[in-house]
N, C-alpha and C positions, 0 to 999 in steps of 0.2 A: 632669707633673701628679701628685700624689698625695694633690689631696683633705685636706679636704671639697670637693665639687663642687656649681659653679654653674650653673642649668641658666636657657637663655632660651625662651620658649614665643610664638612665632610665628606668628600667625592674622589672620584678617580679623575685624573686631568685627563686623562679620555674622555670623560663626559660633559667635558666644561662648557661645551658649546648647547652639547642634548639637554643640559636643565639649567645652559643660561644664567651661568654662577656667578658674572662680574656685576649683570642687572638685576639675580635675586639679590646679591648684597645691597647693590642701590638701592633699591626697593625696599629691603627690612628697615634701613638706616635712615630713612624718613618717618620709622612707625617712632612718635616720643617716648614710649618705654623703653626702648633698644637704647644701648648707648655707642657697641660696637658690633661688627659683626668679624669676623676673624676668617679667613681664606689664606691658602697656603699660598698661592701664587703671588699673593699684593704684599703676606707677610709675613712672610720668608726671612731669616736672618744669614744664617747657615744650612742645615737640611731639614728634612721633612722630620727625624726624628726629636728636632731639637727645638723645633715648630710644637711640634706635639706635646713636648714638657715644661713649654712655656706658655703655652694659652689655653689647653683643656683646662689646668685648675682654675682659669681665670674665668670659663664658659662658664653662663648658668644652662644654658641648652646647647644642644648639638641638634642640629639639622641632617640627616643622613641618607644623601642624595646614591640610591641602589639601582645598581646593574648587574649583569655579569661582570663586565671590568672592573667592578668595586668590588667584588665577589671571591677576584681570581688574585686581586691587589695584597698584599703582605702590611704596608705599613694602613691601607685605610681599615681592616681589620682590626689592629692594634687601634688605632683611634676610638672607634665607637666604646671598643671593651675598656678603655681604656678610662672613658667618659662611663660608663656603666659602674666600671668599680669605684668611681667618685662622687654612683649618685646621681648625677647630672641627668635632666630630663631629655629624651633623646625621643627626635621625630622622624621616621621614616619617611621619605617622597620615592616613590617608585612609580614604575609603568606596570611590572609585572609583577605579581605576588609572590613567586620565585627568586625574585631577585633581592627579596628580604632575607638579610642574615638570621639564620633559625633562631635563634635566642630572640630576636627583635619580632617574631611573627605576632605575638597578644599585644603588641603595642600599637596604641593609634598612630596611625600615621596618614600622609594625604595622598591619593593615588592623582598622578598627573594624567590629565585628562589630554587624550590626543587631538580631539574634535576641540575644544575650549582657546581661548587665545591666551598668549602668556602671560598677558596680565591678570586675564580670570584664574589662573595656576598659582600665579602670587598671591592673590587674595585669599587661595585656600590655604594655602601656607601660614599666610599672616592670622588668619582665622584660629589652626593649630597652636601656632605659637602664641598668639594673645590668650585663648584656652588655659595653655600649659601656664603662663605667665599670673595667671589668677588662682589658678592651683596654687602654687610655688607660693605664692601670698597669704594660700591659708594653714591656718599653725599643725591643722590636725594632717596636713597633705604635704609637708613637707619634702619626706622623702620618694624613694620612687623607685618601682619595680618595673624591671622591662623584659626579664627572664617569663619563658612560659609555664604558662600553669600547672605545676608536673607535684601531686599526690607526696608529704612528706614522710607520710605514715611508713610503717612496716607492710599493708597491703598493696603499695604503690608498687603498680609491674616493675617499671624501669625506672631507675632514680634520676632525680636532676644530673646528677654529677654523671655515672652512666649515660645520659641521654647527650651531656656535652664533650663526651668523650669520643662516643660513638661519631657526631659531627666532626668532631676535628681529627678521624680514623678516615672518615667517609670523602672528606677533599682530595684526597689521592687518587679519585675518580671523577673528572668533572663530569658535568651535563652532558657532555660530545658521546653518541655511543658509542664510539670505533676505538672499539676495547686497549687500543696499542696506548690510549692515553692515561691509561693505570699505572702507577708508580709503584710498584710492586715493593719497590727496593726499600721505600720508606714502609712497609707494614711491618713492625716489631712482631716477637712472638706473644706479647704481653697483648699486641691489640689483638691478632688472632684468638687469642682465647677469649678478651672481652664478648667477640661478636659473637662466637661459640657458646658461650653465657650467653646473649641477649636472646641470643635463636635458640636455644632450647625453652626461654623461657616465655618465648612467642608461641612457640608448639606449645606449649603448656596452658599456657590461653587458650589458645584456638579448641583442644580441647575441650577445656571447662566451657568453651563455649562465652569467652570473654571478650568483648570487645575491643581491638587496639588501637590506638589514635600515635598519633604523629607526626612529620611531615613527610609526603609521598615522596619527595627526592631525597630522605635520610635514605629509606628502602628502597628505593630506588640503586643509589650509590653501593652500598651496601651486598645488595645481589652481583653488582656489576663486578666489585672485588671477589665475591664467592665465586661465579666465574670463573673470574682468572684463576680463581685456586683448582681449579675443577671440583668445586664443591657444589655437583649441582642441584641436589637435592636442596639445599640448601639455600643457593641462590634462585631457581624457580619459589620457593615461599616466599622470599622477601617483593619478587618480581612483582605476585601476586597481592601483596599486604600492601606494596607502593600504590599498584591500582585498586586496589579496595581502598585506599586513602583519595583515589583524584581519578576516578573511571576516564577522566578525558586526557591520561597522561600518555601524548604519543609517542616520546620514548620509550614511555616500557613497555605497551603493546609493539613497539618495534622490537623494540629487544627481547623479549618474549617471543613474538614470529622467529625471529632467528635463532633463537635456542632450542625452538621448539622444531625446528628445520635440521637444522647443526648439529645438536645431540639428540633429542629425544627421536630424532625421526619422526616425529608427527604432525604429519603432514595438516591433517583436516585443523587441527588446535593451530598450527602457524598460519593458515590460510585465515583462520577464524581472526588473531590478533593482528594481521596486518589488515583486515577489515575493518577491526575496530580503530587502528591507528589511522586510515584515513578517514573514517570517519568524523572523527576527531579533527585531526585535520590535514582536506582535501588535497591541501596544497606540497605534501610532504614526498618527494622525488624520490628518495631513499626507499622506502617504502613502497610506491610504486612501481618501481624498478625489482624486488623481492620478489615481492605477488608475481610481475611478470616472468621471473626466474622459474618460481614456484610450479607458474602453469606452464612452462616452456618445459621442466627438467621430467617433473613431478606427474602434472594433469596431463600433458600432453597435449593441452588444449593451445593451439597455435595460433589461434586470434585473437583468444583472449588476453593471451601472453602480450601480442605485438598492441592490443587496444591500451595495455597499463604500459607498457614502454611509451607511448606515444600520450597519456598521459604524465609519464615523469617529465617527457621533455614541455607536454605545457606548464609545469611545474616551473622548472627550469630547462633554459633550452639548450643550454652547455654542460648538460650533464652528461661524461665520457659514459659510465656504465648502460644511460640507455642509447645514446649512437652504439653504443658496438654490440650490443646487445639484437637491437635494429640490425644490423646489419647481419648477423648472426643468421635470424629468420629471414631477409631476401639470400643470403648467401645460403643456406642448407637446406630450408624447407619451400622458400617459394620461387627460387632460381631466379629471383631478378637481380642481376652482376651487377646492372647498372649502379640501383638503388644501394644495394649492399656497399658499392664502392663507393657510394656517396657516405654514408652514413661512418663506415670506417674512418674518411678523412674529417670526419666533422666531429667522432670521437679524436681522431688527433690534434684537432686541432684546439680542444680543450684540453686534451694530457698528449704531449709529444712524447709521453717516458710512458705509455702503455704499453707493454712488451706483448702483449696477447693481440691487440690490435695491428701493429706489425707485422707479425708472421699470420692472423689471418687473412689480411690486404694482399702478403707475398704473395700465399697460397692460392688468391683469386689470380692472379695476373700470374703466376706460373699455369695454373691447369685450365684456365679459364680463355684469358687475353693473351696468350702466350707471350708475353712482354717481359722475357726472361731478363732483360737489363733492369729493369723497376723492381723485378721481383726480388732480385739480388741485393739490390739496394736496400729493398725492403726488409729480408731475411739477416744482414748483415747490420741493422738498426736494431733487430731481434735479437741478435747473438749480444751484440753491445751491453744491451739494457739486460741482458739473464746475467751475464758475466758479473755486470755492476753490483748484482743483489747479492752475488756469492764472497763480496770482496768484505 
């Protein structure tokens, strides 16, 4: 390559605005090495797949602007790998280091800085890609790896190929913990026995006393499907090797308090990871809300319980599990109706479709308020929403 260079800019149109894709293009298309820069939106012919097989071979760089959105996207996936298997030198711009495609994590890229103005973000940009653009110039730098650094030998724990397999097994469980978002349907018996393979040969490690590297949402995901299988032995390891990869991962210490709640009964080890998960971070309402389950069901400790409700809701203040929750404790343990029946309508008023919150609203205003017409109403919103679940 020796230029002028074509550069292709790869995003989810959900983010067009978050990284500012119509004025980074302006902005590259004034650097004089650049000759074009290529966007799906401006140049578009037919669709996005035919976008993709008419300008990636024309790119010499790809710009690869990561989210979640980009993350959870099907055709901007296909683009990067797409550009990868052509060679093409590829720049990550992310906020989050998570939001890098795992094959793309040993590659330089430019982290968008929140505090910085968007012009200072473009210059780092321009920075990278003039970088890249003087590589690309030299004979001995031609080509370009952007795959991570993964051991070709016979002694290499887990193979490349393994390692990108296991990734594109592991997408059937996004980032979200609330297990329902597992695709179960898509796990073949082929990938089951892969991860069966991986995980014995993790225990095999661990053992020798080996140390495992990789990325903490590979194992992360990874557990979250062992889980669903009720494999738990097997998914508490990986839970465990995710945060031995990223001690400050507050989904898995959530999700770990709650496996450690839910199945193993243990109690003291799930109070222990929901402490490290807000510690991590304070602001996490889910978690919050646990702890204070935990010492409402569990401890029995009744202030403590109501101090992390009333933290989830500084968290967030429309979160239904700690209004009802709240209300829970002025309605059973400290008798104040009022409070409680405040607190019940304020979980409603974040989930109308809480069926538990209903019948314990009725339950106040039957034995409480004797306000047997509200309560009926109430009780009869209850039956609605149980019937619905059965349907």
């Amino acid at each position: 390559m020796v230029g002028p260079f074509e550069i292709f800019i790869s995003y989810s149109t959900k983010d067009k605005d978050l990284f500012s894709i119509i004025e980074l293009k302006n902005y590259l298309t004034t650097i004089p090495k650049i000759k074009r820069v290529f966007i799906w939106e401006e140049d578009v012919e037919e669709d996005i797949y035919d976008f993709m097989e008419k300008y990636i071979p024309k790119s010499d760089l790809m710009i690869v602007c990561c989210s979640q959105n980009y993350l959870n996207s099907r055709p901007c996936n296909k683009e990067w790998q797409a550009a990868d298997r052509d060679k093409k030198q590829l720049i990550p711009v992310f906020f989050e280091d998570q939001h890098i495609p795992f094959l793309l994590r040993n590659t330089m890229g430019v982290k968008w800085d929140k505090s910085a103005t968007k012009q200072d973000n473009f210059k780092n940009i321009e920075r990278e890609v003039l970088r890249r653009i003087e590589k690309c110039l030299e004979p001995e730098n031609i080509t370009s790896q952007s795959g991570p650094k993964i051991e070709n030998s016979e002694s290499a724990l887990i193979s490349k190929k393994d390692l990108e397999a296991l990734w594109s097994i592991s997408e059937i469980a996004d980032e979200n913990i609330l297990f329902e978002n597992i695709k179960l349907n898509l796990l073949t018996n082929a990938d089951r026995l892969l991860i069966e393979e991986i995980i014995g040969k993790l225990q095999q490690a661990t053992l020798n006393e080996r140390r495992i590297s990789g990325p903490a949402n590979l194992w992360y995901r990874l557990g979250r499907i062992m889980d669903k299988l009720k494999m738990y032995d097997n998914a508490e390891s990986l839970y465990k090797l995710a945060l031995s990869a990223n001690q400050k991962y507050t989904n898995a210490w959530t999700t770990l308090g709650i496996f450690y709640y839910t199945i193993k009964r243990n109690y003291d080890e799930s109070e222990r990871c929901y402490k490290n998960a807000i510690e991590s971070n304070p602001k996490d309402a889910l978690t919050w809300c646990n702890l204070g389950l935990l010492y409402y069901s569990i401890k029995k400790d009744y202030a403590e319980s109501e101090r992390c409700y009333r933290k989830a809701l500084e968290a967030n203040s429309n979160y239904e599990f700690a209004w009802y929750n709240l209300g829970v404790i002025n309605h059973v343990i400290k008798g104040d109706y009022i409070e409680a029946e405040r607190c019940y309508k304020k979980a409603l008023e974040s989930n109308p479709n809480h069926a538990a919150t209903w019948c314990n609203l009725g339950t106040l205003y039957y034995n409480i308020k004797k306000n047997y017409t509200e309560a009926e109403r109430c009780f009869e919103k209850y039956r609605e929403l149980e019937k619905r679940k059965k349907v």
